[in-house]
N, C-alpha and C positions, 0 to 999 in steps of 0.2 A: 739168605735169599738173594736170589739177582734182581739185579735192576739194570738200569737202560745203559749204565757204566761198562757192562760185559757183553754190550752190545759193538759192532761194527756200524763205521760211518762208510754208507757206500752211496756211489752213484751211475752214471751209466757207462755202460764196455764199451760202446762205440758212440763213435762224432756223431751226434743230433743239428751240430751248429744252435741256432737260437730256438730249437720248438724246444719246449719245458717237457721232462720225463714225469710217468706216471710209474711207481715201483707196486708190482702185485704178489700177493700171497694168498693161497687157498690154505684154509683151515677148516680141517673137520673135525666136530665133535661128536662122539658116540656115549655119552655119558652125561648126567645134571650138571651141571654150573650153581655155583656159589657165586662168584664174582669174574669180572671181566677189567682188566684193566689197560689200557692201550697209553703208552709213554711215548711220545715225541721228540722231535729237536730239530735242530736242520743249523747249515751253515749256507741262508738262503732263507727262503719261504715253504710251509708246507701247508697241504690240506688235505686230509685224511675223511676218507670214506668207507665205511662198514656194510657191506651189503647195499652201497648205493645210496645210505644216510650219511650227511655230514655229520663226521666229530665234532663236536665244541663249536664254538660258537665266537672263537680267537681270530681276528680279521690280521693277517701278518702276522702269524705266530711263527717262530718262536719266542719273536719279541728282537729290539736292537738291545744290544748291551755289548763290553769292548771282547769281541769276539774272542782274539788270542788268548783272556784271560777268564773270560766265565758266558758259558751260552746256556741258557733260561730253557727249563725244557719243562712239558706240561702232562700232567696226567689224567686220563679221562676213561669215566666210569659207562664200560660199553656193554656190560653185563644186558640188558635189555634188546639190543639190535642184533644179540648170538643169536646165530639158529644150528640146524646141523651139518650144513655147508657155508664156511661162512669168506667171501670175496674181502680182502683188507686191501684197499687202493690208498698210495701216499703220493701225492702230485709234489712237486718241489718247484719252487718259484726262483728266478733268478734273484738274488739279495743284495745287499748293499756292501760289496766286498771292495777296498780300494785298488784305485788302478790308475791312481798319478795325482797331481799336487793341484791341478786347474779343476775348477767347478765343474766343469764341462766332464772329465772324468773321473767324478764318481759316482761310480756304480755299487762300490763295495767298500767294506772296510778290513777285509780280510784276504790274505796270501792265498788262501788255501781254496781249492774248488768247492763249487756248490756242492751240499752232499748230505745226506737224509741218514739219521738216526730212530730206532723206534724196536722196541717189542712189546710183545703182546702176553702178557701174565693173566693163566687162567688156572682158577681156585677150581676146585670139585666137591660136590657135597662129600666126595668120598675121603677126602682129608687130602688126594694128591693134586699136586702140580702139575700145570704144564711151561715154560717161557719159551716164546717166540721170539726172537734178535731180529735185526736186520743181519744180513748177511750175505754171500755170493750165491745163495742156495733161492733167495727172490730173483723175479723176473723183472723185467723193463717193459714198457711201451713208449708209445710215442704220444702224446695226447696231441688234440687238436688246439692248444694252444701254441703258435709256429713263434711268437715273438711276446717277451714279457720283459718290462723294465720298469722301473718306480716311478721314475722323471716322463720317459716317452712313451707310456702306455702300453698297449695288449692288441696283438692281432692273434685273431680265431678264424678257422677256417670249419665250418662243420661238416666239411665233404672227406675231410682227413682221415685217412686208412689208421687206425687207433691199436689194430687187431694183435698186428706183428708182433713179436716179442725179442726184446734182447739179454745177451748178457747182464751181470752188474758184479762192478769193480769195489772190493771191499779197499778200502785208503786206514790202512792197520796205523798210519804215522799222525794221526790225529788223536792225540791224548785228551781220554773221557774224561779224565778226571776233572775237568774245566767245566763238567755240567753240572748246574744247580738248580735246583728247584726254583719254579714259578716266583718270582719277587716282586715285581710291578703287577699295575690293575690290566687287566687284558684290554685288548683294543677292538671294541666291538659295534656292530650297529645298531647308532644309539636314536634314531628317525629317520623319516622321510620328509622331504617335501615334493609335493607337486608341482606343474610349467606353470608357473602365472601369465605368461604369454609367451606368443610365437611371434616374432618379431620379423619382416623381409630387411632389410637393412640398407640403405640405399647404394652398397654396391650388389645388391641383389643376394647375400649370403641369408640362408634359411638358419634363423638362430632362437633357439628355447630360454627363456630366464625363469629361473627357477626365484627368483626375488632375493636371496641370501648367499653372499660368500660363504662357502662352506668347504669343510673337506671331507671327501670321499669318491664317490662314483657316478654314476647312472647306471641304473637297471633300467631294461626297455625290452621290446618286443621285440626281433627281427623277424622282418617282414620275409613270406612263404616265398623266394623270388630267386631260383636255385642258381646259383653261379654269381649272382649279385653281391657288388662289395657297398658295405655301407660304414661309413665313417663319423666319428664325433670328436671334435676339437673342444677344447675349455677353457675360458677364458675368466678373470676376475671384472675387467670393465670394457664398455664400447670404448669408443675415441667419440672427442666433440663430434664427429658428426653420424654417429652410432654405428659407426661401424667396427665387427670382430677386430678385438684390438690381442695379440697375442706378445708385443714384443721385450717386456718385462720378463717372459716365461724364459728366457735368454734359450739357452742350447737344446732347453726340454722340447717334447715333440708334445709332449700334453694328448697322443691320440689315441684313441679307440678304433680300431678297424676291425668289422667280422664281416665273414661272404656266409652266404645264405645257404642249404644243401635242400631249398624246397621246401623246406617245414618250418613249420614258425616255433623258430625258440625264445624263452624268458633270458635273457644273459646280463651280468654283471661281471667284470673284472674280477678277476682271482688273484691277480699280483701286483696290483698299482693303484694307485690313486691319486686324485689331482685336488688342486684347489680352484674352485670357480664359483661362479654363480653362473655364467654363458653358456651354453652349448651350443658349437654350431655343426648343423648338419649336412653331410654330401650323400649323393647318393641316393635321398631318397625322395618321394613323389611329393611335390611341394604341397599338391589338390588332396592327397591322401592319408599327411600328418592327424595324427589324434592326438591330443598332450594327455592323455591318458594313458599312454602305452610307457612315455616317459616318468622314471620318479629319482630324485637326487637320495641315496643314501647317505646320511650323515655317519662319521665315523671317528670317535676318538676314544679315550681313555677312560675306562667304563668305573666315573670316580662318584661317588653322593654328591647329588648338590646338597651345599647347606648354607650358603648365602643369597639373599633376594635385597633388592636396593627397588624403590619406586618415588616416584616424586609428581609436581603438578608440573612441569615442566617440558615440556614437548622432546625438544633438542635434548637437554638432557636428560631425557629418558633413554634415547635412541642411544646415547655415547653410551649408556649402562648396556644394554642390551649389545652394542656393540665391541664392548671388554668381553662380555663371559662368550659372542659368540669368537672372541678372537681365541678365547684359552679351550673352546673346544676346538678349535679350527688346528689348531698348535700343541696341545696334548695329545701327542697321539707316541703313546708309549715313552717317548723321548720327550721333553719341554723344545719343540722344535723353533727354529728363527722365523718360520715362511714356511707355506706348503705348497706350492704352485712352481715354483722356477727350478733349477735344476740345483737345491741347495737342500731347506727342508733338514738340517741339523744342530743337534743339540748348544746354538749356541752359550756359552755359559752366562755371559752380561746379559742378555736378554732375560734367562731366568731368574739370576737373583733380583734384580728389579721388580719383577714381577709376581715375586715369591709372597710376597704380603698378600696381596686382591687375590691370586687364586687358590689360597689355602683358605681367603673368607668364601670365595665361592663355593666352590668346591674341597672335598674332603681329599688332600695332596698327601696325606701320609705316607701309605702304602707308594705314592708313583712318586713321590719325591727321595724317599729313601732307597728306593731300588734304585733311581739313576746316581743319588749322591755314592752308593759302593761300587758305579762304575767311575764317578770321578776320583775316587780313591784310589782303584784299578791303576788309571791312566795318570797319575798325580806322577809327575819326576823325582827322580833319586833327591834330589836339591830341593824339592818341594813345591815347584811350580806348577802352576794348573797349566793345561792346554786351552786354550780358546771355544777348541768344542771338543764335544762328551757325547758320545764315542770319540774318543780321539782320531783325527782324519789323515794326521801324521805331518802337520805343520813345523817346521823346524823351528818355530820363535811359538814365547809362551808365557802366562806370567805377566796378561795385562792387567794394571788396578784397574778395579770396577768389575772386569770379568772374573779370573779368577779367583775374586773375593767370594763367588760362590760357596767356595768350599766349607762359611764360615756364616753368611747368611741365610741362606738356605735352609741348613739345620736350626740354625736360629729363630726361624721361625715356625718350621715346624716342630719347635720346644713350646716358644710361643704359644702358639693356637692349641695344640692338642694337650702340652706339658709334657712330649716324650721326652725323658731323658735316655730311654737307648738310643735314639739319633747320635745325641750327646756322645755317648761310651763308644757307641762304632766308628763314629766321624771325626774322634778328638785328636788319636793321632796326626791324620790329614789337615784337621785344622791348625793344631799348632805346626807342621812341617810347612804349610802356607803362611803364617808367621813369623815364624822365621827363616824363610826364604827373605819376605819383604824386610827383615830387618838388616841381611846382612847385603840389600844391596841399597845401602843410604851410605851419603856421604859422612854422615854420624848419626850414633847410636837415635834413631825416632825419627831418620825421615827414611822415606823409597823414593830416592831420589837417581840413582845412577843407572837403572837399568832401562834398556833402552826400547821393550817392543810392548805400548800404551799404544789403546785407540783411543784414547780421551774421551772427549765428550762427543762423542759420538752424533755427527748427523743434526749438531746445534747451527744454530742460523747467525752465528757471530763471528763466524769463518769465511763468508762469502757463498757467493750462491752455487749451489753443488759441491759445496765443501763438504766433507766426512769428518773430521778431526777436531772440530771445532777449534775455537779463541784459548781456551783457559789451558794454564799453564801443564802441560802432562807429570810434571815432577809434585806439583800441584795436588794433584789429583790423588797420586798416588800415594803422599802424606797422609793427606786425610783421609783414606781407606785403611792406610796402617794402622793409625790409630781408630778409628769407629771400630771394622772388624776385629781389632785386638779385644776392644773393650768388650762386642759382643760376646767372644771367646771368654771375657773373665769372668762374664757373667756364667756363662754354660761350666764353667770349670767349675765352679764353686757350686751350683747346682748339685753336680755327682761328689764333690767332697776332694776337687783336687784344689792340694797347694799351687795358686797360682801367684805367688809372690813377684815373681821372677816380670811376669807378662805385666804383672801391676807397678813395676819400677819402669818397665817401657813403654809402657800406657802415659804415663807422666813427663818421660823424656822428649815423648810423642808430642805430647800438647807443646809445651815449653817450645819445642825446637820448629813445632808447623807456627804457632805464634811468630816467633823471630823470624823466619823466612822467608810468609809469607802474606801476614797481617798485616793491612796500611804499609804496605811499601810503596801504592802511587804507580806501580806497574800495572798497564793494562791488562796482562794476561794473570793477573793476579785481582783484578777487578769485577772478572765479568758474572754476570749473572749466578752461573755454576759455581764458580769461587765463595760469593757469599754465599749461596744457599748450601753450601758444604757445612762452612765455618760457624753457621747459626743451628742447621738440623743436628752436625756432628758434635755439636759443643765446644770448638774451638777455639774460638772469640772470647777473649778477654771482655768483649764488651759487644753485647748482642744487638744493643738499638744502634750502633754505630755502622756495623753491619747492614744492619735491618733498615738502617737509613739510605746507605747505598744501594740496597738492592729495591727498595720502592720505588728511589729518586731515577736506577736505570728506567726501570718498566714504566713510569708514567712519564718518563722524557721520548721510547721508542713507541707506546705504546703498546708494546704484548710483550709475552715471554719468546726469549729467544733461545732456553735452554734443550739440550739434549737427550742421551740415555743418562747419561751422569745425570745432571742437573733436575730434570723434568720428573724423576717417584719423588723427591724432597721439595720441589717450590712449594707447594700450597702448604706442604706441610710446615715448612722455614715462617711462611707469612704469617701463618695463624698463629705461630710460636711465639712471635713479636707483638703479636695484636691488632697485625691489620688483614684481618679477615676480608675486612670488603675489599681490598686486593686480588686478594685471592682468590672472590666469589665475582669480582669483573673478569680475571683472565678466564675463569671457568664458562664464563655465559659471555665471549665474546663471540664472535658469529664468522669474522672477518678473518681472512688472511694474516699471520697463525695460529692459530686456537684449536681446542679440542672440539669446539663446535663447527669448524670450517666443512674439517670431512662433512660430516651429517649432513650441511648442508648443501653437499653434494652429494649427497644420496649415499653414503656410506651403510654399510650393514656391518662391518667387524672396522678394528682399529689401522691406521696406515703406519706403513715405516717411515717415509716420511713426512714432514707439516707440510711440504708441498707436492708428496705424491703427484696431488692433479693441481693444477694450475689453476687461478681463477680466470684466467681463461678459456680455460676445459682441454689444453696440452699437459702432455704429461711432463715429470721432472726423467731424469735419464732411466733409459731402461734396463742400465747395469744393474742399478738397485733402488728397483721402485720394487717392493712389495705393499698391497694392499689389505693383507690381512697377518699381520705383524705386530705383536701385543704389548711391546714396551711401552709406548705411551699409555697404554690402558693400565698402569701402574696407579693412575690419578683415579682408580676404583677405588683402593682403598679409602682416600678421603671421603668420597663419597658415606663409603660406611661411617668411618671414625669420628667425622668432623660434622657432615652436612647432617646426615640420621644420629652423628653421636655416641655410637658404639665403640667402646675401647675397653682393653684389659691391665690392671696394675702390672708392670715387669714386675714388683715382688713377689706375685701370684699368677702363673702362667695361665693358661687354658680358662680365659675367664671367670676365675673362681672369685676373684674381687673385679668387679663390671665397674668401669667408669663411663658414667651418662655425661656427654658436655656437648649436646647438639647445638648450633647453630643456623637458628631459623633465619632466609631470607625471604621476601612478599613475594619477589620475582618466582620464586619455586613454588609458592604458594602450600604444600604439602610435601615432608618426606616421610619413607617409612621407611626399614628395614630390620630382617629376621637373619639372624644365626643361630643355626642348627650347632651345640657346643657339646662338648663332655660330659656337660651337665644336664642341657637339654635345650629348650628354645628361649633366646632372648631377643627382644623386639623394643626397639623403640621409632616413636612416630612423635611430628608436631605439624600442624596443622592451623593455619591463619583461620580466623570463624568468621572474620568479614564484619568485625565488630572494631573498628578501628586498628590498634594491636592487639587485639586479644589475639592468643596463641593457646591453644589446647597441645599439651603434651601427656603421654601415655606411654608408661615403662613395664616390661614383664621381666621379673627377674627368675629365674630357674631352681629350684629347689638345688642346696648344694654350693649355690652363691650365695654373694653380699653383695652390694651395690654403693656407689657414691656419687651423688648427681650432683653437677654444679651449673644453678641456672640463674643467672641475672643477678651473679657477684655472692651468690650465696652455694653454701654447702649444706648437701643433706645426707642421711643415711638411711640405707634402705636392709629387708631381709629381705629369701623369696617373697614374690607375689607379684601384681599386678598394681600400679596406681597410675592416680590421672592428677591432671592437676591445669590450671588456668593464669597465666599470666596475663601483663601488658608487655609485650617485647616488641621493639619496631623493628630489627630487622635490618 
């Protein structure tokens, strides 16, 4: 049988310049139907229309993945919208194809032109076939969208002569063979929200907030008002003095332009999206606004939720609510860095960090495994990861903490679900990443000699507006060699491989990051991120020595000053040592830098970085101020594991053995939290009764589990069910 493989990749016979081509084909049917099936793709965007019905419900389909080597293509069951004339419209959106080395141009990640794939396989009750290709045999128009880009938005014109018809160019030099079936969760839309107000701003700019950083669009009304152009900007935050603040967006245009042809249309974006919560508007009648006409579509990675976090705690509730809406904000096909400025990719550091909280939120299987076989894709002959995934075609590559991806990532989602195909798919990749790091150490267990580390990215021990932070980059990179090795032995051994080999340099690893960089009395070997390495990663010969130092830094600066490195592991290094109420001060600190600072500056998703906004209400530089940026939301997971107490034995993946060990404080007053698991729902909650300490705790274990709670220096053991139980715990 054929399939979309013996299809042609074509696009339009003549120069459009920037209006987006619509490819048509008339099909008639004289006979029943059995089935209808319509297969896609594109190098680019598409959206396909059946007699005037949208296909699928795929917002940026085909989907991103590293183009050169595998384009995701979808099938959809259109058996219902045949009739006996039947109109097939393919619009094609311009995509993300590369076009130089600077932020500023990318547009793409691909050589090759825009260009539309697709046929149409129709069954017959009578037992025959029909397949429809794309081919030189379809027609072109011109649609009425004159300008489309991801980063600067969508101009529509609906006075646009659409009628015309052109040519179309079959491109015979792009080999099918690269398309694969659907892999990742589609990127669909997942809410709205409503204007919570209209705002005049005091340089007079007419601007909508929708109350929530979000990523996606607006849909609105355009006004019946023929020749009239009307415009929408987007923005994430005012400036202190509330005014549209746009300059973070860096090179993006962030806008929406449609002119009016007299009639009032409903329109949303077809090929872009933004990150905001602002809209401001031009163009239209300030006395005549409705916030009714406006509604913010929300848009990301159509994943189950199966993590809920809640507590009594005001602030931090809102940080929780402000992690999951960062990992919607940023899931959107790709685990993107930022969705608002002209970047919006797959950074790899950002992800694995983050990979623990949003596999509890959210169900990451399916969208973690499709991007990890494109980091496998773009992995170097040598074994090095790229920094980002799709690869963007950076010439350096191969930083710890980033590219450890390759090795955390599946790691956890072994973890949480207990996939061991992640394991078998991703194992080559992960040991070629292993022994990339091993053979550029000065001796055998450390990674020490190579030279392109972002460190600790964006920590506060560098000085102000530093990126690199304090702590030693050779540092760093040691102790990722050895953690992700270890991760790796564990996964090996999982599936039944001899890892001998990794387990003699697992050892060499400790010994050698010990000697190096243990109590040497060097600064950069002291800071904050250094011990919380050497205590989370097992490093340390001696963990309260450590643990000593890294207390006596944070209540000598008072807060934490760590970064992307440092900052998924603090709270969890504290609580390791036993000083939880460390841990539970930086968490509920208010003040300039904390995860409670945002919030209480109004935050609604996570910031890039601790000082984003300023406590004076200026901003930090607007090279790289993103607002809704989820590596700090890293410190979700504690929330589950630590605050609510939710955790799983590594000798038992996918919470089949639940370890209970929550940690009630008065301050929180109540936590609770639910995962949706493999097995089914577990919940734990504690709750002060306001009877001195008494603490009411309440565990649901899942049929399929076992349980082990440790409360108040005691151990206990649980089957399924449900129990409660009353202590004195002060908290």
């Amino acid at each position: 049988m054929k399939t979309i493989r013996d299809a042609f990749f074509i696009r339009q016979g003549v120069d459009m310049g920037d209006i987006r081509p619509v490819f048509n084909k008339v099909v008639w049917i004289d006979k029943p139907i059995l089935k209808a099936t319509l297969t896609c793709s594109a190098l680019g965007y598409y959206e396909a229309y059946l007699n005037g019905a949208r296909v699928g419900k795929f917002i940026l389909a085909p989907g991103w993945t590293s183009y050169g080597k595998r384009i995701q293509y979808q099938e959809y069951d259109v058996t219902s919208l045949m009739e006996e004339c039947n109109t097939l419209d393919i619009a094609l959106g311009n995509g993300r194809r590369y076009h130089g080395n600077g932020h500023e141009h990318y547009e793409s990640i691909t050589d090759k032109e825009d260009a539309l794939i697709a046929a149409l396989h129709i069954e017959y009750e009578d037992g025959t076939e029909e397949f429809i290709p794309t081919d030189s045999s379809w027609e072109c128009s011109k649609s009425n969208i004159l300008y489309s880009h991801v980063y600067n938005g969508e101009t529509v014109d609906f006075n646009a002569n659409t009628d015309e018809k052109f040519p179309v160019k079959e491109l015979r030099d792009i080999d099918t063979k690269i398309l694969i079936p659907q892999e990742g969760e589609e990127v669909r839309e997942m809410a709205r929200l409503g204007v919570c107000e209209v705002i005049t701003t005091p340089k007079g700019e007419l601007v909508l907030d929708f109350g929530q950083n979000l990523t996606g669009y607006v849909e609105w009304k355009v006004p019946a008002q023929k020749g009239k152009e009307f415009r929408l900007y987007h923005a994430e935050v005012l400036d202190r003095d509330g005014n549209f603040y746009i300059d973070n967006m860096r090179s993006a245009k962030v806008e929406i332009k449609v002119i009016s042809d007299g009639n009032e249309h409903t329109y949303k974006p077809h090929f872009s999206y933004q990150g905001f919560r602002y809209v401001k508007l031009e163009g239209f009648d300030k006395n005549a606004i409705n916030p009714d006409d406006f509604n913010a579509v929300v848009v990301f990675s159509d994943m189950k939720r199966t993590g809920y976090f809640a507590c009594g705690h005001e602030l931090v509730q809102q940080l929780y609510e402000n992690i999951v809406w960062g990992q919607r904000g940023n899931f959107l096909d790709i685990p993107t860095d930022c969705n608002q400025r002209d970047e919006r990719f797959g950074w790899t550091g950002d992800a694995q960090v983050f990979a623990r909280t949003a596999s509890i939120n959210y169900r990451t299987k399916k969208f973690f495994k499709k991007w990890m076989h494109d980091v496998a894709a773009d992995q170097h002959e040598d074994g090095g990861i790229p920094h980002i995934v799709p690869d963007t075609g950076w010439d350096s590559y191969g930083s710890s903490a980033w590219a450890d991806v390759a090795v955390i990532v599946p790691y956890w989602v072994y973890r949480t679900y207990g996939d061991t195909e992640i394991i078998r798919e991703q194992f080559e990749s992960m040991k070629k990443w292993i022994l990339f790091m091993e053979s550029k150490g000065s001796e055998r267990g450390l990674f020490d000699t190579h030279d392109c580390h972002f460190g600790d990215w964006l920590s506060l021990d560098a000085g102000d507006e530093a990126t690199g932070g304090f702590t030693d980059n050779d540092l760093i990179g040691s102790a990722y060699l050895a953690y992700s090795n270890s991760l790796f032995i564990e996964m090996g051994k999982a599936i039944g491989e001899d890892m001998s080999y990794f387990e003699e340099l697992y050892d060499l690893s400790v010994k050698a990051y010990r000697k190096k960089y243990i109590n040497t009395g060097k600064p950069e070997h002291e800071t904050q991120t250094a011990n919380v390495l050497a205590i989370y990663f097992d490093l340390t010969d001696d963990i309260q020595r450590e643990g000593a130092k890294l207390v006596k830094d944070i209540e000598e600066c008072g807060h934490l000053k760590t970064g992307f490195v440092g900052t998924p592991y603090l709270l969890h290094a504290l609580t390791k040592i036993g000083r939880s109420d460390v841990a539970y001060k930086l968490l509920l600190k208010e003040t300039f830098p904390s995860w409670l600072f945002p919030v209480t500056k109004g935050a609604t998703t996570m910031w890039e970085r601790w000082d984003g906004m300023k406590v004076d209400g200026t901003f930090a530089t607007p090279e790289m101020n993103s607002f809704n940026h989820y590596a700090y939301g890293s410190v979700g997971d504690w929330l589950y594991t630590t605050v609510a107490g939710i955790d799983s034995d590594f000798n038992e993946p996918a919470y089949k053995h639940i370890i209970f060990r929550p940690l009630p404080i008065k301050e929180l007053g109540y936590a609770k939290a639910r995962i949706l698991t493999e097995n089914g729902e577990i919940i734990s909650s504690w709750e002060y009764t306001g009877k001195g300490n008494e603490c009411k705790f309440s565990f649901t274990i899942p049929t399929g589990s076992h349980a082990t709670l440790y409360l108040d220096n005691e151990e206990y053991e649980f089957e399924s069910g449900t129990y409660d139980t009353v202590f004195e715990y002060e908290g």
